[in-house]
N, C-alpha and C positions, 0 to 999 in steps of 0.2 A: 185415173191412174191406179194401177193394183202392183202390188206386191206382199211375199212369204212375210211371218214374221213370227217370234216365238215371244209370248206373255212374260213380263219381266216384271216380279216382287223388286220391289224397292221398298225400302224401311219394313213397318209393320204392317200395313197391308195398300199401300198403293201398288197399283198394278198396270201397267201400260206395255206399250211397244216399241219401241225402239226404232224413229222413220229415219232410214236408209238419206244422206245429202244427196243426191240423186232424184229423191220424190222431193225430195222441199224445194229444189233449184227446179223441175218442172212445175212445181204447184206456184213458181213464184218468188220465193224465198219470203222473208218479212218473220217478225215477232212472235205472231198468234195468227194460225191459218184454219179460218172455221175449212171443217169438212164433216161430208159426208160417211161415213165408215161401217165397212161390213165386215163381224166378227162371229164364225158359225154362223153364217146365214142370218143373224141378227143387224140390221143395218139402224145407223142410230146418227143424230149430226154431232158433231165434238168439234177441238180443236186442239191444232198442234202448235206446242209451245215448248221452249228451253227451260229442260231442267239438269241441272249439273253437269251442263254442257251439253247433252244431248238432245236433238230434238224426239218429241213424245209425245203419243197419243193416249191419253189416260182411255181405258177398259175398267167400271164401275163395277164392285158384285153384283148389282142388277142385271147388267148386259151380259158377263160370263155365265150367270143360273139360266136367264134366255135363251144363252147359246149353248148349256148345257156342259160350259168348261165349270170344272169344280177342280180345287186345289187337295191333291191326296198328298199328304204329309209325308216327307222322305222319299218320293215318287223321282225325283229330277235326282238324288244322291244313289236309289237302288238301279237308275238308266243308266247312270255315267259309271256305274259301277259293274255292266252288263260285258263282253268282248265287242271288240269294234266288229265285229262281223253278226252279230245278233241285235246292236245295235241299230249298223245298217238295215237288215233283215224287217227291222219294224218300221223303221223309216221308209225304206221302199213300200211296203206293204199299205203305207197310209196315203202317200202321194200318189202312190201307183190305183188308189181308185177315182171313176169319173164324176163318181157323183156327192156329193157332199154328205147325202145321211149316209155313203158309206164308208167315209173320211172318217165323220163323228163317233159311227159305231165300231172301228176299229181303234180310233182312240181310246176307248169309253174301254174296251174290251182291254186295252193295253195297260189302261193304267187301272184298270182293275186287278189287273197280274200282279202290276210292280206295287202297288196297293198291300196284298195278303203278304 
């Protein structure tokens, strides 16, 4: 089962995903659901479990440096602070490729922007 999802800081530095009720009631539903998980082409076995009500799949800084995600400071405040139409503009631009390194390297290039 796959689906999008975008990396979520919680407290000081846990980091995970947010899985959609939707994949939990396919996967089964239950407590703690070992799985397999592929983040940047980095694929690792985890498991999702309830935290503050949501279900989540913790993402380690191990697995984000493998996968090449790196957290650029003020990077999600200078996005959200972009117009919705340049916004969109990079979000197409990133979905809109087929192949993952050039998914990554348009990220990689974007938040170098929002970065400087």
């Amino acid at each position: 089962m796959a689906f999008r999802a975008v990396l979520q800081l919680d407290g000081a530095t846990a980091t995970g995903i947010v899985v959609p009720p939707d994949v939990i009631e396919g996967l089964g539903g239950g407590g703690r659901i070992p799985v397999r998980a592929t983040v940047g082409g980095v694929e690792y076995p985890s498991t999702i479990a309830m935290r503050a009500g949501q279900a989540k799949l913790p993402v380690s800084a191990d697995i984000r440096a493998r996968a090449g995600i790196a957290a650029v400071p003020g990077a999600r405040e200078r996005f959200d602070a972009l117009s919705v139409s340049n916004r969109k503009r990079h979000v197409l631009a990133v979905e809109g490729a087929k192949a993952a390194e050039t998914r990554a390297r348009r990220v990689a290039k974007l938040l170098e922007e929002l970065g400087a």
